[in-house]
C-alpha positions as CSV (number, residue, x, y, z in Angstrom):
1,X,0.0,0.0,0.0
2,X,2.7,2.4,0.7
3,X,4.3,2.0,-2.6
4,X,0.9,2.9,-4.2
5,X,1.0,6.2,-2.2
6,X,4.2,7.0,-3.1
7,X,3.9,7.0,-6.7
8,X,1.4,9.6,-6.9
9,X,3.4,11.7,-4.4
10,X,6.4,11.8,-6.6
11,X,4.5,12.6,-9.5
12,X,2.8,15.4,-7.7
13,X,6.1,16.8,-6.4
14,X,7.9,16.5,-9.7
15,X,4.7,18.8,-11.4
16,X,4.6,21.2,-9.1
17,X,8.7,21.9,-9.3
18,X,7.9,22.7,-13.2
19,X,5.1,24.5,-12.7
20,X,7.1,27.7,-11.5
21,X,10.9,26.6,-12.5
22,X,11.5,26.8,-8.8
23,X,15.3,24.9,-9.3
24,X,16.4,26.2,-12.5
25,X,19.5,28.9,-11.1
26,X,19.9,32.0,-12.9
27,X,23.2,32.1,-14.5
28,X,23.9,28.3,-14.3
29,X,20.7,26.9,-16.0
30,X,20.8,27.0,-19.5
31,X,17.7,26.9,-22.4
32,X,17.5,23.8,-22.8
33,X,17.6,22.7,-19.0
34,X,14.6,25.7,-19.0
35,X,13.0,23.8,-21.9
36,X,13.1,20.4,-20.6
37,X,11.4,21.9,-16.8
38,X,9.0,24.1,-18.0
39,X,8.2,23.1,-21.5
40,X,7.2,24.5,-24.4
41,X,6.9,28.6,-23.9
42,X,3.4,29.8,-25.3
43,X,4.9,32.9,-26.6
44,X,8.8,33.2,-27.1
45,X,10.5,36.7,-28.3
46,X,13.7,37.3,-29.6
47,X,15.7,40.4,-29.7
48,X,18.4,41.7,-32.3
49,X,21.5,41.8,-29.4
50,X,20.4,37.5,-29.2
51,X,18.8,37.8,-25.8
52,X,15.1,35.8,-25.3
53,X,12.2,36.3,-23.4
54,X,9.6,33.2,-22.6
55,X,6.3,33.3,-21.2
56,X,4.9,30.7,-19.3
57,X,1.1,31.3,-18.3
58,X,-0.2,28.5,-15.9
59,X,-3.8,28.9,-16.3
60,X,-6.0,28.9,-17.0
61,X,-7.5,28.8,-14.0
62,X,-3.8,29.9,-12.4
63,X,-2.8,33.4,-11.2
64,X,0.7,32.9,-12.3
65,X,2.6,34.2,-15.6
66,X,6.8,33.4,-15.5
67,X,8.6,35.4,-17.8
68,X,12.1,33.6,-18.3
69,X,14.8,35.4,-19.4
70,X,17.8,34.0,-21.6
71,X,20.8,35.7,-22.5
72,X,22.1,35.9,-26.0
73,X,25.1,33.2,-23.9
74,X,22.0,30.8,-23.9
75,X,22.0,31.0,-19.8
76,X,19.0,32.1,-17.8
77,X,19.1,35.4,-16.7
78,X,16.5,35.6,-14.6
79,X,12.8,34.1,-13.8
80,X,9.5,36.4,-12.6
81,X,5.8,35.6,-11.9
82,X,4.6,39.3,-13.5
83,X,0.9,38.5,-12.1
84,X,1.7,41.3,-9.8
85,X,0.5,44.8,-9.2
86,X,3.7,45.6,-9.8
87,X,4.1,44.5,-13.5
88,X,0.1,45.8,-14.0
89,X,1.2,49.2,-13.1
90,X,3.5,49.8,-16.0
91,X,0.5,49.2,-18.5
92,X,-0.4,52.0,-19.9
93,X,-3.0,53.8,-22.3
94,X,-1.5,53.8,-25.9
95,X,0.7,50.9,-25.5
96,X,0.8,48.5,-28.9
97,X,-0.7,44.8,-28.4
98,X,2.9,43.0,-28.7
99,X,4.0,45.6,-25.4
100,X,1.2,44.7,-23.4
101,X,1.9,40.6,-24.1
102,X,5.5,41.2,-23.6
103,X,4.9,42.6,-20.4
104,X,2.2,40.1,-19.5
105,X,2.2,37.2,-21.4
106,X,-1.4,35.8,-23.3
107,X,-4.1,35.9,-21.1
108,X,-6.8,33.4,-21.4
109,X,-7.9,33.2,-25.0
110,X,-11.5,32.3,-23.8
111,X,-12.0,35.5,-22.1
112,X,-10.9,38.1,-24.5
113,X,-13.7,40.0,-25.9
114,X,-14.3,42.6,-28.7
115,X,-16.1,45.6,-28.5
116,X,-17.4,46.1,-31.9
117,X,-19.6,49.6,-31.0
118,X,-15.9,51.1,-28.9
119,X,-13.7,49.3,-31.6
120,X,-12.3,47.9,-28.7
121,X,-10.3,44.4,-27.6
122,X,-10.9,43.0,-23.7
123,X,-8.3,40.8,-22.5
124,X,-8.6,39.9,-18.8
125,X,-5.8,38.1,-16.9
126,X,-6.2,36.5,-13.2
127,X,-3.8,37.5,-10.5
128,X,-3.7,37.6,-6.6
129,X,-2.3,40.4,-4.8
């Protein structure tokens, strides 16, 4: 019987450390270490100077976005949930659609809405603060 509980444990604490990338190191973990954790990105950016920016939206009932960071080196620069009032106050008015999902990640596909009357696109994301 206690090997039947124990299987299920293990798998529960093996999902939970990729949920959030909780071991990966900055500076010593690499993409593909980053990769093999967290999986697939849903939305990955690239900038001119090499450097790379993943998102990693656990929802979508979850109130966590990581943003991973990799240098043009290939290491991990850094790793941040931006569900945070913190991140939410640099939106602003007037910012273009790939600045707001940079900054954010996707929200939840199923609860964007347009606004035909306003001309206007609703994305809603779920955070705790």
């Amino acid at each position: 019987m206690k090997y039947f509980l124990s299987i299920p444990s293990a798998f529960l604490i093996v999902s939970c450390a990729t949920y959030s990338g909780s071991g990966l190191k900055p500076e010593e973990a690499r993409l593909e270490g980053v990769l093999r954790v967290m999986g697939q990105p849903s939305m990955r950016w690239q900038d001119s100077d090499g450097t790379q920016q993943l998102a990693y939206p656990r929802g979508p009932e979850g109130v966590h976005t990581y943003m991973v960071r990799i240098g043009s080196d290939g290491r991990m620069q850094s790793i941040e949930n931006v569900m945070d009032t913190k991140t939410f106050a640099r939106i602003r008015s007037g910012m273009s659609k790939s600045q707001v999902l940079k900054a954010l990640g996707p929200s939840e596909p199923s609860w964007a809405a347009y606004f035909k009357a306003r001309n206007e696109l609703v994305w809603v994301w779920r955070y705790c603060d």
